[in-house]
PDB file of N, CA, C and O in Angstrom:
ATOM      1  N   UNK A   1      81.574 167.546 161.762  1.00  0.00           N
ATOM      2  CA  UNK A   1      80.808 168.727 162.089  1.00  0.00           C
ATOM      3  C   UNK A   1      80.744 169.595 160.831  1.00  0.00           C
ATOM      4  O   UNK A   1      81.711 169.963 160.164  1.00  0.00           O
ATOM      5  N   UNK A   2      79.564 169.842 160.632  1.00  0.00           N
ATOM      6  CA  UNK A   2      79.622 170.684 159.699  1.00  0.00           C
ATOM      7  C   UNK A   2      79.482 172.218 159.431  1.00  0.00           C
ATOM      8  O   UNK A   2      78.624 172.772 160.120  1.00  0.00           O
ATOM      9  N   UNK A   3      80.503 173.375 158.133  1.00  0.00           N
ATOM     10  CA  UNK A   3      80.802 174.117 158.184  1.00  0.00           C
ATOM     11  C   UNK A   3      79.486 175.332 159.019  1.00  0.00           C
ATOM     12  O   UNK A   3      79.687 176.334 159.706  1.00  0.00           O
ATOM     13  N   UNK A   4      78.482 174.832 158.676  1.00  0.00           N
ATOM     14  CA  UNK A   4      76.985 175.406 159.132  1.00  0.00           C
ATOM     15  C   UNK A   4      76.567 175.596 160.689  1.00  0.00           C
ATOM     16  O   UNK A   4      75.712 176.409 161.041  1.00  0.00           O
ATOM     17  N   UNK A   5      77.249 174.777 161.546  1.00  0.00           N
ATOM     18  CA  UNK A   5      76.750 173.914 162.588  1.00  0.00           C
ATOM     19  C   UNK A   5      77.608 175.465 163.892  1.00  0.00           C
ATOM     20  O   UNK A   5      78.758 175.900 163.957  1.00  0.00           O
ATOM     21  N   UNK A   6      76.762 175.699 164.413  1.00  0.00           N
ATOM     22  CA  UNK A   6      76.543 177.069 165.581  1.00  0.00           C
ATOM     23  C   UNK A   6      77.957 177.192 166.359  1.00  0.00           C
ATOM     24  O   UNK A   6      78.421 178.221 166.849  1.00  0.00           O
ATOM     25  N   UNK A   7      78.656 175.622 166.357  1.00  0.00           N
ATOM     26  CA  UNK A   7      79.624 175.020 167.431  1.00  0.00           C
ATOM     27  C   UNK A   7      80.878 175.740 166.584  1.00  0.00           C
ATOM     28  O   UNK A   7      81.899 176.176 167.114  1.00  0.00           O
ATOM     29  N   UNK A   8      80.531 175.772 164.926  1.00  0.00           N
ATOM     30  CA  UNK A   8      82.116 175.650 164.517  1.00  0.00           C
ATOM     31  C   UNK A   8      82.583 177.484 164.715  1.00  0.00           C
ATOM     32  O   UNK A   8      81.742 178.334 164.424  1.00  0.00           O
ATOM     33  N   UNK A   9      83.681 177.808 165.118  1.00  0.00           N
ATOM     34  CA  UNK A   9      83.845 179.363 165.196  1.00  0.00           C
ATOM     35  C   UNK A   9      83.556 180.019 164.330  1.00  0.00           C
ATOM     36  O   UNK A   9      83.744 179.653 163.170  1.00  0.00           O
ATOM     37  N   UNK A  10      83.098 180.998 164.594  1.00  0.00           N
ATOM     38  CA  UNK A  10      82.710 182.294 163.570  1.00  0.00           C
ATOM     39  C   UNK A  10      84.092 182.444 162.622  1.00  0.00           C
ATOM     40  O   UNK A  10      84.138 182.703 161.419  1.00  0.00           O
ATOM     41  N   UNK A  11      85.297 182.176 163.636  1.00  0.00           N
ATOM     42  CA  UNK A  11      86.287 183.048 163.205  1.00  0.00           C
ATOM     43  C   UNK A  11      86.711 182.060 161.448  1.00  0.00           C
ATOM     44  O   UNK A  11      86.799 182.463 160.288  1.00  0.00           O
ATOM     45  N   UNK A  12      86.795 181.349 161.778  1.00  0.00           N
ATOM     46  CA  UNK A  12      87.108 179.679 161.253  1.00  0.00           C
ATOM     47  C   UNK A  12      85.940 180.170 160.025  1.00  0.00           C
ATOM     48  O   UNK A  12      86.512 180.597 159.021  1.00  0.00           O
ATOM     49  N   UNK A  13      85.081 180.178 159.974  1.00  0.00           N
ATOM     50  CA  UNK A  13      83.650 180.515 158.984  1.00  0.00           C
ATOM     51  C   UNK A  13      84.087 181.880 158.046  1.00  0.00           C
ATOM     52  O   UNK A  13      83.776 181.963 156.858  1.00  0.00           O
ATOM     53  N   UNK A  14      84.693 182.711 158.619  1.00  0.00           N
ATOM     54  CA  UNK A  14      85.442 183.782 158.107  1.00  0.00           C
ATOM     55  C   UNK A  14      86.249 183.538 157.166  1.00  0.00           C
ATOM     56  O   UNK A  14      86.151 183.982 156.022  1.00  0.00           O
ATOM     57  N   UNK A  15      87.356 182.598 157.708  1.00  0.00           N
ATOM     58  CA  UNK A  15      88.664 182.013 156.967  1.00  0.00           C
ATOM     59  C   UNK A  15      88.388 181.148 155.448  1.00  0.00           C
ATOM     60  O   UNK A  15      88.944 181.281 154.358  1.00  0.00           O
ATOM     61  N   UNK A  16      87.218 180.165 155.922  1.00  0.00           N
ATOM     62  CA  UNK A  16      86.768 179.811 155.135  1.00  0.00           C
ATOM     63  C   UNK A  16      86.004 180.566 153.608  1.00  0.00           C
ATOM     64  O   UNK A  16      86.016 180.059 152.486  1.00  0.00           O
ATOM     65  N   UNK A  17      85.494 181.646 153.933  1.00  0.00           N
ATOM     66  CA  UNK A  17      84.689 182.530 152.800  1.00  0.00           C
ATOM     67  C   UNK A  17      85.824 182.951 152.490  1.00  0.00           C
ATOM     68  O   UNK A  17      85.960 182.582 151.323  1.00  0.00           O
ATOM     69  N   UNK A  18      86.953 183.625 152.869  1.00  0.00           N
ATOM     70  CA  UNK A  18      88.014 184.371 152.857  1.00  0.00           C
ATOM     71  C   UNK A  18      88.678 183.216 151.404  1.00  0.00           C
ATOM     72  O   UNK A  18      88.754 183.379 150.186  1.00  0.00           O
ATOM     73  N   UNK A  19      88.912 182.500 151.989  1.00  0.00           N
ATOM     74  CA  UNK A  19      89.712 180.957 151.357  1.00  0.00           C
ATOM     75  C   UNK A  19      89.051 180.885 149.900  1.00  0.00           C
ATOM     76  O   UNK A  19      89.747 181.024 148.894  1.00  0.00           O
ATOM     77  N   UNK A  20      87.644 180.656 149.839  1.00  0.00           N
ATOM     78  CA  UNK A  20      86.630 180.345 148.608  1.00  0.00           C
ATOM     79  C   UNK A  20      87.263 181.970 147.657  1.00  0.00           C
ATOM     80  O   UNK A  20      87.020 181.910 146.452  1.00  0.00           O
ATOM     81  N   UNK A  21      88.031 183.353 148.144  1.00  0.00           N
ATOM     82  CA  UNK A  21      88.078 184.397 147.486  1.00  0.00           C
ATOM     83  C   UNK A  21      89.495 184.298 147.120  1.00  0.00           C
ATOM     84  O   UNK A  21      90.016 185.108 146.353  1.00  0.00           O
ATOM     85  N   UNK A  22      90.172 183.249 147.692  1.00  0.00           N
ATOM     86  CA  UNK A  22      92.017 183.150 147.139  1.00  0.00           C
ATOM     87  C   UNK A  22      92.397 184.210 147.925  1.00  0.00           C
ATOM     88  O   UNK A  22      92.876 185.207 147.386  1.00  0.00           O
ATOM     89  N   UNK A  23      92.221 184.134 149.430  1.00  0.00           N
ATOM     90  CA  UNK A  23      92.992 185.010 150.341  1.00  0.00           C
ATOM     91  C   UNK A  23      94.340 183.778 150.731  1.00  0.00           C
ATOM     92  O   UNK A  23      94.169 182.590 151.003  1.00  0.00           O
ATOM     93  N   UNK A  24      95.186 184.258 150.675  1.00  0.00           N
ATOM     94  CA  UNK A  24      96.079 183.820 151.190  1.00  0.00           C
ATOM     95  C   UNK A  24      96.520 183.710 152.784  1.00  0.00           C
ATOM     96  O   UNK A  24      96.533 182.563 153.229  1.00  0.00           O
ATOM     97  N   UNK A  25      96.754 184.396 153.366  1.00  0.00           N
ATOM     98  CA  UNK A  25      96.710 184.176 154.420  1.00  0.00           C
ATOM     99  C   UNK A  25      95.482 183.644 155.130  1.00  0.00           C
ATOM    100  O   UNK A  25      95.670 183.297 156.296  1.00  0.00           O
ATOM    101  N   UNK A  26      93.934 183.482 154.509  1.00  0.00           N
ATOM    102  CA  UNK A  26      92.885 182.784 155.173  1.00  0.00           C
ATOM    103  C   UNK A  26      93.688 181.325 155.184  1.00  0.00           C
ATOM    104  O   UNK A  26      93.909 180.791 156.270  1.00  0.00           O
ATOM    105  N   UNK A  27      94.175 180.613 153.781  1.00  0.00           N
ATOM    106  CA  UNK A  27      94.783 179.369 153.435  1.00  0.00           C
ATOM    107  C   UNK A  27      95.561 179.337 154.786  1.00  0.00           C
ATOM    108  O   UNK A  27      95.212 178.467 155.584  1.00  0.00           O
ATOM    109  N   UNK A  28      96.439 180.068 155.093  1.00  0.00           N
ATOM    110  CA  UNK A  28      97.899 179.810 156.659  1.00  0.00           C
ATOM    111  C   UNK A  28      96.953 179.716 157.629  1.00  0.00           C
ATOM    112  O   UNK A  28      96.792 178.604 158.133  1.00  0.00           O
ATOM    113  N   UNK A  29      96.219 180.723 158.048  1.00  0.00           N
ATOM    114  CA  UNK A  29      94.895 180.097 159.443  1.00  0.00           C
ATOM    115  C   UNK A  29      94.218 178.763 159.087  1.00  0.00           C
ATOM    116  O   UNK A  29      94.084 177.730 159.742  1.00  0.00           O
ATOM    117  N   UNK A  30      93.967 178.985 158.280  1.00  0.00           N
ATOM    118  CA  UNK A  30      92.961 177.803 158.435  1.00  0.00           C
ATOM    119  C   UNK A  30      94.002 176.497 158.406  1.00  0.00           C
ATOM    120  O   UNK A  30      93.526 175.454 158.853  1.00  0.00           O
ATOM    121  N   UNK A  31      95.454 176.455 157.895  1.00  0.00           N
ATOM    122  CA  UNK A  31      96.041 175.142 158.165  1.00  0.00           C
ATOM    123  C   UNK A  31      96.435 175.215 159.606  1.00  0.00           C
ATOM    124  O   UNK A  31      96.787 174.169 160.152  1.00  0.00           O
ATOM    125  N   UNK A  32      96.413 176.431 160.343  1.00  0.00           N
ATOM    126  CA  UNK A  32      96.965 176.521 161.658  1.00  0.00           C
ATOM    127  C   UNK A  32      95.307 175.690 162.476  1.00  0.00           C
ATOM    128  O   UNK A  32      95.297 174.790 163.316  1.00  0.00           O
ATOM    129  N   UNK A  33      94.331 176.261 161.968  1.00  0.00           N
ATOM    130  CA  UNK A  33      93.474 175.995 162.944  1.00  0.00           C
ATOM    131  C   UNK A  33      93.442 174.368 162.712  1.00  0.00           C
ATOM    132  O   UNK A  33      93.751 173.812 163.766  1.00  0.00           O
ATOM    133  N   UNK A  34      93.147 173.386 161.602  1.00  0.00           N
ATOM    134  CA  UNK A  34      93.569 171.957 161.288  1.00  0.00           C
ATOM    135  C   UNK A  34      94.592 171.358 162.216  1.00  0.00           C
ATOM    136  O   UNK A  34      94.415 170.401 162.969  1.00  0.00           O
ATOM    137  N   UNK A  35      95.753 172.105 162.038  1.00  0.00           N
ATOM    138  CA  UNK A  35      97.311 170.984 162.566  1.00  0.00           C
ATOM    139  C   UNK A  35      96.415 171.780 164.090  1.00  0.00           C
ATOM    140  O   UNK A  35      96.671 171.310 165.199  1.00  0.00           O
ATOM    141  N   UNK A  36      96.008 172.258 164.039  1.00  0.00           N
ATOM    142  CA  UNK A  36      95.955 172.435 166.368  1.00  0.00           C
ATOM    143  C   UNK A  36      94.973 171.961 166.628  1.00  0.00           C
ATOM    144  O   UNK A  36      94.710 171.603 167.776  1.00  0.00           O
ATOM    145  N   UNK A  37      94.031 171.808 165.461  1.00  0.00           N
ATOM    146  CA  UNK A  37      92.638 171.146 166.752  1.00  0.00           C
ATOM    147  C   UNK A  37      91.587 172.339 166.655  1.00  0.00           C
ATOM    148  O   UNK A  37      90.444 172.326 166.198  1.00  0.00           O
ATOM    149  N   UNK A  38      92.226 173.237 167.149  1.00  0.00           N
ATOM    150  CA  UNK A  38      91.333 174.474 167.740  1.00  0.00           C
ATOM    151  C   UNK A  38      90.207 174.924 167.150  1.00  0.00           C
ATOM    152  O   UNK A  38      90.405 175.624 166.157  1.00  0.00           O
ATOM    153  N   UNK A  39      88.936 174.709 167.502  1.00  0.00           N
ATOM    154  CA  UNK A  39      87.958 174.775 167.019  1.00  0.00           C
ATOM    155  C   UNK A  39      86.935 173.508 165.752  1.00  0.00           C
ATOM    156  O   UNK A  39      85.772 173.545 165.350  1.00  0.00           O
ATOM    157  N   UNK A  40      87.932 172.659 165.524  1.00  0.00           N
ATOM    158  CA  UNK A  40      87.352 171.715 164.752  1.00  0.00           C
ATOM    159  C   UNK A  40      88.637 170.379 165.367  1.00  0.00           C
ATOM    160  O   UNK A  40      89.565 170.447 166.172  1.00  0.00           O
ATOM    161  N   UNK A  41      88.104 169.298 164.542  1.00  0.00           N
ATOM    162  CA  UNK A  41      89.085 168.146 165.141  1.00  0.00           C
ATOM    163  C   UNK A  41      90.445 167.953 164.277  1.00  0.00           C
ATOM    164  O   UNK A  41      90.578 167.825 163.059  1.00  0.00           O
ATOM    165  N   UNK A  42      91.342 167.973 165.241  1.00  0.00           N
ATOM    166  CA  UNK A  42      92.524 167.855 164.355  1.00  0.00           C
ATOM    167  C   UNK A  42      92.761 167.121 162.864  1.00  0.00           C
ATOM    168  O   UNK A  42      92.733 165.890 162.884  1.00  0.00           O
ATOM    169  N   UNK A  43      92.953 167.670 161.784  1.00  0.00           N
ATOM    170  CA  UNK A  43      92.782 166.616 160.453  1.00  0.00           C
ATOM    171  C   UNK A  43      94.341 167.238 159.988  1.00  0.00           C
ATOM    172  O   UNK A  43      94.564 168.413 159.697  1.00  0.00           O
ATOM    173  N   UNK A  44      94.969 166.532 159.999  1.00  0.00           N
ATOM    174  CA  UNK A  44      96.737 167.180 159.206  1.00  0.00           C
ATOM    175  C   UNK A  44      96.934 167.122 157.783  1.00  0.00           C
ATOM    176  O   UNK A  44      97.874 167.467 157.066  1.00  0.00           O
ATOM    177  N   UNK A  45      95.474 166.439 157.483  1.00  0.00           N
ATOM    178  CA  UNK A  45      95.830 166.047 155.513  1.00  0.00           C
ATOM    179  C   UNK A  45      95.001 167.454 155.475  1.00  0.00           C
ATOM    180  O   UNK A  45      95.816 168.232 154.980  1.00  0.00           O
ATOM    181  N   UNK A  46      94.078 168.017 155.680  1.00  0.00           N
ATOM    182  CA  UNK A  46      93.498 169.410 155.807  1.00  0.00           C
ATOM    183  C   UNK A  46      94.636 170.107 155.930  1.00  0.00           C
ATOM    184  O   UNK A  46      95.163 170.370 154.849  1.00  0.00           O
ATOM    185  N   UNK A  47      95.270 170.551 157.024  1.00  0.00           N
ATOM    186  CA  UNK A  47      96.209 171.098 157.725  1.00  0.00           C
ATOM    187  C   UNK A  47      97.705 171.738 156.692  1.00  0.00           C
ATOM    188  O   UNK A  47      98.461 172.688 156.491  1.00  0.00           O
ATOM    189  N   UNK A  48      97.324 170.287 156.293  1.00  0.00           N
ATOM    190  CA  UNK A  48      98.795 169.790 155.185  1.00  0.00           C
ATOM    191  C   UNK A  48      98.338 171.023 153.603  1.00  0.00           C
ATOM    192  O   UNK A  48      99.095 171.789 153.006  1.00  0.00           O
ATOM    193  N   UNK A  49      96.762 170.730 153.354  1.00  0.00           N
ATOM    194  CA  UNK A  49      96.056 170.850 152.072  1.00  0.00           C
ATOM    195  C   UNK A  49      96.124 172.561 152.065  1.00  0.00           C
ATOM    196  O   UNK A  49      96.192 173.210 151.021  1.00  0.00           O
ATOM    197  N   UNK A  50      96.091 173.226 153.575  1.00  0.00           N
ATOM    198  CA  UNK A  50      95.780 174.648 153.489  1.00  0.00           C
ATOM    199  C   UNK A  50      96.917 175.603 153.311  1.00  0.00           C
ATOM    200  O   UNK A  50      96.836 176.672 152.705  1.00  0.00           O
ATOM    201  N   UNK A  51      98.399 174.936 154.117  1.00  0.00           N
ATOM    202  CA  UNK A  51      99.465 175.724 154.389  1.00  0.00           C
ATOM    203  C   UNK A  51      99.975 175.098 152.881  1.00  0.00           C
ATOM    204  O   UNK A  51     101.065 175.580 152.573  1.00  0.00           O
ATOM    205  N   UNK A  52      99.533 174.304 152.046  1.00  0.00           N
ATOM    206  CA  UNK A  52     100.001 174.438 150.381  1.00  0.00           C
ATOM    207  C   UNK A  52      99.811 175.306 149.734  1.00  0.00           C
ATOM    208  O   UNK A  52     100.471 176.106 149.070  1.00  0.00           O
ATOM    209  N   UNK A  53      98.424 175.035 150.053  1.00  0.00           N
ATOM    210  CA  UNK A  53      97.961 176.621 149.075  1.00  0.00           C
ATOM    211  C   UNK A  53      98.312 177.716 149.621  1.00  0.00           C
ATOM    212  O   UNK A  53      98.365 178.668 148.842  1.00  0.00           O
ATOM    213  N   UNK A  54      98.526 177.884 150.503  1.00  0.00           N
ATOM    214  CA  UNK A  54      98.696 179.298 151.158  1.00  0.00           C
ATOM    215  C   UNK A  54     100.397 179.617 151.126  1.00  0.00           C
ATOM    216  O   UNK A  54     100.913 180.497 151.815  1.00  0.00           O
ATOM    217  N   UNK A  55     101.159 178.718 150.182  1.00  0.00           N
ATOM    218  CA  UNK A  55     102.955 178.646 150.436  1.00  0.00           C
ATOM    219  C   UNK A  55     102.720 178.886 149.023  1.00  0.00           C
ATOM    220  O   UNK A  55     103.379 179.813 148.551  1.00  0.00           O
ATOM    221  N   UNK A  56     101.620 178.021 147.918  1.00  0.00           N
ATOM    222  CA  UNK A  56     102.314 178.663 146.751  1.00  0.00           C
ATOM    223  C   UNK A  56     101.611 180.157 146.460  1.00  0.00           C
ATOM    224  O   UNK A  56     101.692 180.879 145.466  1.00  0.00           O
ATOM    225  N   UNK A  57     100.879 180.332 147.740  1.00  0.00           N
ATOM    226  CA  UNK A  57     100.238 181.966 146.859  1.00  0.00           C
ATOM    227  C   UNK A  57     101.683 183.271 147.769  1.00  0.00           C
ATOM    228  O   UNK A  57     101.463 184.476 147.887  1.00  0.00           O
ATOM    229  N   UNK A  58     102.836 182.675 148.197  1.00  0.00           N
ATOM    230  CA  UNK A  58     103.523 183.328 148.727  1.00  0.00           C
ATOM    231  C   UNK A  58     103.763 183.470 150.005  1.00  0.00           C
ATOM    232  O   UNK A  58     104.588 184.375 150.135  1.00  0.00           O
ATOM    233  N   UNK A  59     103.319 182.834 151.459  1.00  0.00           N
ATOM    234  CA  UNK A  59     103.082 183.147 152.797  1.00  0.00           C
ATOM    235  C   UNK A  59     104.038 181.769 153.203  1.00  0.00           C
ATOM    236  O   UNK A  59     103.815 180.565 153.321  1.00  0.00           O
ATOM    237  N   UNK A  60     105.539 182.901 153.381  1.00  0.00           N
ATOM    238  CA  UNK A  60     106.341 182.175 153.552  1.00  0.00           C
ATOM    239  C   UNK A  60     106.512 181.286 155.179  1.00  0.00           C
ATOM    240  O   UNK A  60     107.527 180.621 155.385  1.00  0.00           O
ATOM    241  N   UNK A  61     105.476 181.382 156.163  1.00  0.00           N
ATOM    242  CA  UNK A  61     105.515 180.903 157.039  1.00  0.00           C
ATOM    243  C   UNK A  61     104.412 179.687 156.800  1.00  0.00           C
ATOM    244  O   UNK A  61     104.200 179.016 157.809  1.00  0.00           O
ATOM    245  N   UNK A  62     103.794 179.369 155.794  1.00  0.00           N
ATOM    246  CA  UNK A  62     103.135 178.698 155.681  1.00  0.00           C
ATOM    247  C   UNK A  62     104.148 177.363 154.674  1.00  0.00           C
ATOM    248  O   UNK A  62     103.656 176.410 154.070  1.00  0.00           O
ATOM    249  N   UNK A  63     105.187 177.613 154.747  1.00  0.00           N
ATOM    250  CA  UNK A  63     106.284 176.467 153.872  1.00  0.00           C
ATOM    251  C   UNK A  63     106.708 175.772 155.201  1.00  0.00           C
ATOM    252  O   UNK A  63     106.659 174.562 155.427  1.00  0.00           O
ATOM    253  N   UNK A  64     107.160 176.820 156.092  1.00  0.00           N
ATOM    254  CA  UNK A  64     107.930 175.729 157.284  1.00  0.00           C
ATOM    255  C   UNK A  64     106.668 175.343 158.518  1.00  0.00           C
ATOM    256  O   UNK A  64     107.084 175.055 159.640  1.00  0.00           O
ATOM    257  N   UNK A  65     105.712 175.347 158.364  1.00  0.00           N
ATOM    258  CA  UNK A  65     104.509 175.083 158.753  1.00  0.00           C
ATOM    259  C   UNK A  65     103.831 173.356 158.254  1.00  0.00           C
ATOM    260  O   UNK A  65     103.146 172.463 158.754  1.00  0.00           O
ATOM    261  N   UNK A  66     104.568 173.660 156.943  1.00  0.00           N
ATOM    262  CA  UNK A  66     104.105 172.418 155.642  1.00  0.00           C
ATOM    263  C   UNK A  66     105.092 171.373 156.024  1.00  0.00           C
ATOM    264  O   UNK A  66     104.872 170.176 156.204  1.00  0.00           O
ATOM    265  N   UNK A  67     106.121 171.965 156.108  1.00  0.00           N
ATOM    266  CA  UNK A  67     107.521 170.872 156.757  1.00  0.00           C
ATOM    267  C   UNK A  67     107.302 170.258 157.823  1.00  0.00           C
ATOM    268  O   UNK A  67     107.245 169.030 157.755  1.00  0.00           O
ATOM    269  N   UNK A  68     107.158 170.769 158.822  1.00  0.00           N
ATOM    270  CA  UNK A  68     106.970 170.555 160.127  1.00  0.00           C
ATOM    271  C   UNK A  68     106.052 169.071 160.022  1.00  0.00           C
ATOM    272  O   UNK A  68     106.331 167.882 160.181  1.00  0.00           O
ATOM    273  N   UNK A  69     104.805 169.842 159.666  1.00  0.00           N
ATOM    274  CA  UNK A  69     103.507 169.195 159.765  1.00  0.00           C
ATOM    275  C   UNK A  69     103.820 167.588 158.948  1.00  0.00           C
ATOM    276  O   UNK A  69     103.339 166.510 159.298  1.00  0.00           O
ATOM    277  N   UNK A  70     104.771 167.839 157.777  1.00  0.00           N
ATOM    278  CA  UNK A  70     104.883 166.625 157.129  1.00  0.00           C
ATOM    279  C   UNK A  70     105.731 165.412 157.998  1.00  0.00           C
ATOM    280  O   UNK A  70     105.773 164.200 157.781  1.00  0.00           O
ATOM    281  N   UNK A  71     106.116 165.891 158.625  1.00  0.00           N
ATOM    282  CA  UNK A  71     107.073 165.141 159.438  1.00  0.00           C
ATOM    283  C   UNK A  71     106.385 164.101 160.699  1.00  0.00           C
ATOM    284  O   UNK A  71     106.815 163.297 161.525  1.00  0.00           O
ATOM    285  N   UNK A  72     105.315 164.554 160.363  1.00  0.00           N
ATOM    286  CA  UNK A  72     104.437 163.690 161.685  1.00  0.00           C
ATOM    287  C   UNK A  72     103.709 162.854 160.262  1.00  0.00           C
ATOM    288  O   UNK A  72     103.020 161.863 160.504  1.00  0.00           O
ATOM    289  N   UNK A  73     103.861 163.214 159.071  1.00  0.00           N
ATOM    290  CA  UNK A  73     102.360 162.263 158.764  1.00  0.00           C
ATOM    291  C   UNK A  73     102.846 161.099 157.232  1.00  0.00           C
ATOM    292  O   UNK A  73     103.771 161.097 156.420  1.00  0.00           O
ATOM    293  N   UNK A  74     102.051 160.538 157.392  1.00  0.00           N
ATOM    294  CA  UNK A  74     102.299 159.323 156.518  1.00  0.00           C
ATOM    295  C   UNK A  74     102.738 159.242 155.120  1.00  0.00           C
ATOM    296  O   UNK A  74     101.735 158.694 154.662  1.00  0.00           O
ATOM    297  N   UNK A  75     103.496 159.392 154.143  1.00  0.00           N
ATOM    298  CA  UNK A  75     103.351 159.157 152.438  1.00  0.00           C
ATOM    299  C   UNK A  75     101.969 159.547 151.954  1.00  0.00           C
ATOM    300  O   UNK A  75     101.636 160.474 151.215  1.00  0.00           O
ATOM    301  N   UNK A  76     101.144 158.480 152.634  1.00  0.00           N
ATOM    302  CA  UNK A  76      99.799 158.400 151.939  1.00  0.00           C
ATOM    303  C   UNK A  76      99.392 159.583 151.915  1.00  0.00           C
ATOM    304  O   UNK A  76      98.863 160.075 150.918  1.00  0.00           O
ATOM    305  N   UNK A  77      99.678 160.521 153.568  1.00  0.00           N
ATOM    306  CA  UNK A  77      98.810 161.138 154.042  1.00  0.00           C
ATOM    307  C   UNK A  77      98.716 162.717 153.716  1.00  0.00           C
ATOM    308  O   UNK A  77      97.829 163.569 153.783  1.00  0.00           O
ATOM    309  N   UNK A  78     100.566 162.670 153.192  1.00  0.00           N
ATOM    310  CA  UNK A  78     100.747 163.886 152.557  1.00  0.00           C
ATOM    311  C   UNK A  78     100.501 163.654 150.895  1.00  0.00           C
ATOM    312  O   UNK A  78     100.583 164.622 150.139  1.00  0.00           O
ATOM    313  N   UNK A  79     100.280 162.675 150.526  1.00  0.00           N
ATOM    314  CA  UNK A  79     100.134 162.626 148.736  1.00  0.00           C
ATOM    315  C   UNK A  79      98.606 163.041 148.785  1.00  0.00           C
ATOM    316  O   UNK A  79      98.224 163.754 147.857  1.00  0.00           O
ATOM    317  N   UNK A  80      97.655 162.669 149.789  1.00  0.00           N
ATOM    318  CA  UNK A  80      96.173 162.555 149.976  1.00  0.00           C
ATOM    319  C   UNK A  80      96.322 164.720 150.009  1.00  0.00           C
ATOM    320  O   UNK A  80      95.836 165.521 149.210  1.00  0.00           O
ATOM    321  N   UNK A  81      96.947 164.912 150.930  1.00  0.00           N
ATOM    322  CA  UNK A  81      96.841 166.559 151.097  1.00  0.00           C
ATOM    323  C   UNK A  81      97.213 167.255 149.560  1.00  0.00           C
ATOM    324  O   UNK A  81      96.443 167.977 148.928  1.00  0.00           O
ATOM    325  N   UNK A  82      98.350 166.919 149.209  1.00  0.00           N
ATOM    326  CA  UNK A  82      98.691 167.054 147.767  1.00  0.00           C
ATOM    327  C   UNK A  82      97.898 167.466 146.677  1.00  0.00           C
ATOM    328  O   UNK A  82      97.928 168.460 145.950  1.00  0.00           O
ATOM    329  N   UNK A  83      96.961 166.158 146.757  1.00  0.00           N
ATOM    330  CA  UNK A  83      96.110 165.860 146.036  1.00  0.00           C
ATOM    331  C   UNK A  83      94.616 166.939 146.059  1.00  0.00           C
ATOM    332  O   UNK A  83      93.886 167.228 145.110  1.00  0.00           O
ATOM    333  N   UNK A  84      94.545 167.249 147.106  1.00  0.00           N
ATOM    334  CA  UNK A  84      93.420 168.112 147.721  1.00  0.00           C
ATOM    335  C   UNK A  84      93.805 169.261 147.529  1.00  0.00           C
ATOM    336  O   UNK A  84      92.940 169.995 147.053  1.00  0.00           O
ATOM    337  N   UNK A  85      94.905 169.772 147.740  1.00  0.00           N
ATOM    338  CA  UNK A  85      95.338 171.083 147.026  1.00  0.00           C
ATOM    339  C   UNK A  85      95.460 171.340 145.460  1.00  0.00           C
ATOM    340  O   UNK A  85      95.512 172.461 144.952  1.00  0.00           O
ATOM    341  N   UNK A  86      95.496 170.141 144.779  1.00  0.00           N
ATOM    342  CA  UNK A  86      95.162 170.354 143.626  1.00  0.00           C
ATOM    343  C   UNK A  86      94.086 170.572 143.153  1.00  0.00           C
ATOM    344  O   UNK A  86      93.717 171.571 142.536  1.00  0.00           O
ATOM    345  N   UNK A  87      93.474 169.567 143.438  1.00  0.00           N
ATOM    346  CA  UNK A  87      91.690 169.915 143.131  1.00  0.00           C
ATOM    347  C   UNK A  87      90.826 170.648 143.588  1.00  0.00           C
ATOM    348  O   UNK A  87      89.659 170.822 143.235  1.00  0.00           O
ATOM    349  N   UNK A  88      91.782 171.358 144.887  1.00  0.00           N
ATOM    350  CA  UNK A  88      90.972 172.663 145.430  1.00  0.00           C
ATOM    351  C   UNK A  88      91.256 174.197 144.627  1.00  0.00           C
ATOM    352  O   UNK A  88      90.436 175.115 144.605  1.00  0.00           O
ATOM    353  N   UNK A  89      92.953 174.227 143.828  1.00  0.00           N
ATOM    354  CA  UNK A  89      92.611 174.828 143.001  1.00  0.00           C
ATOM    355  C   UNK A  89      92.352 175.007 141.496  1.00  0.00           C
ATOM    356  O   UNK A  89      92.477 176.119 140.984  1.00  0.00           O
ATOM    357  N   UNK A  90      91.940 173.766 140.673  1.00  0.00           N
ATOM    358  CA  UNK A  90      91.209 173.650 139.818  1.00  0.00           C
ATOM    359  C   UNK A  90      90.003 173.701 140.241  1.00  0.00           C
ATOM    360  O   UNK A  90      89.304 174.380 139.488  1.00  0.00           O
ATOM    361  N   UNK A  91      89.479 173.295 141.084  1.00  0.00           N
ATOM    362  CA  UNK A  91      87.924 173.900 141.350  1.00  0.00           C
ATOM    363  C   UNK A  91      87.259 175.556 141.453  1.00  0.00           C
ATOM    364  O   UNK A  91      86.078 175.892 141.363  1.00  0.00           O
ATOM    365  N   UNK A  92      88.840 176.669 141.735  1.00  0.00           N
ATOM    366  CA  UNK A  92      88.906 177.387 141.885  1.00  0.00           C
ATOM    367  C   UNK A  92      89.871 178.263 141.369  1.00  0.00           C
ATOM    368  O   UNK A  92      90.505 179.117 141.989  1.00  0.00           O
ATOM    369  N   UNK A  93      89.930 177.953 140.083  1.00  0.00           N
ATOM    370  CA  UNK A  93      90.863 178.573 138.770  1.00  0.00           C
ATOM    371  C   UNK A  93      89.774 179.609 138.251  1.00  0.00           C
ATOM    372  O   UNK A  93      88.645 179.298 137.871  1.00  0.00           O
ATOM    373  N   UNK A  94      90.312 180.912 138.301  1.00  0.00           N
ATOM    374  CA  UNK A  94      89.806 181.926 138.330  1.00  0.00           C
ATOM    375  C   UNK A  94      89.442 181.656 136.408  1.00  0.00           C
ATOM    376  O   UNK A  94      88.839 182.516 135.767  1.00  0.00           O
TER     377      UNK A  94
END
């Protein structure tokens, strides 16, 4: 589904612009809304990718969020999130 599409929440669309500005706490929602489902389909390498960024910009509930979440998911699946947090912020190196 895409970010455009009427279905996905406003609120979620928020988080997202928020996210593209290096809000930090947009990064902790938006891995909350990923690991639950709520409003888009559950993706945990997303999930995994948001509560990173959002742990190293300081949002200390977004570390045991990262733990948790890792514990359900694969090597691959957290090196794949890893990986996405990197290149999400070199894409977005001020």
């Amino acid at each position: 589904m895409g970010h455009e599409d009427r279905k996905f929440p406003a609120r979620l669309r928020r988080y997202l612009a928020a996210a593209e500005n290096g809000k930090a706490e947009a990064f902790y929602h938006l891995g909350l809304y990923y690991a639950s489902g709520h409003g888009v389909d559950p993706d945990y390498v997303a999930a995994h990718k948001w509560f990173n960024l959002a742990a190293v910009r300081g949002v200390k509930e977004a570390v045991a969020e990262r733990a948790e979440l890792a514990r359900e998911m694969s090597p691959a699946d957290i090196a794949a999130a890893q990986r996405e947090a990197r290149e999400w912020l070199q894409a977005h190196a001020a």
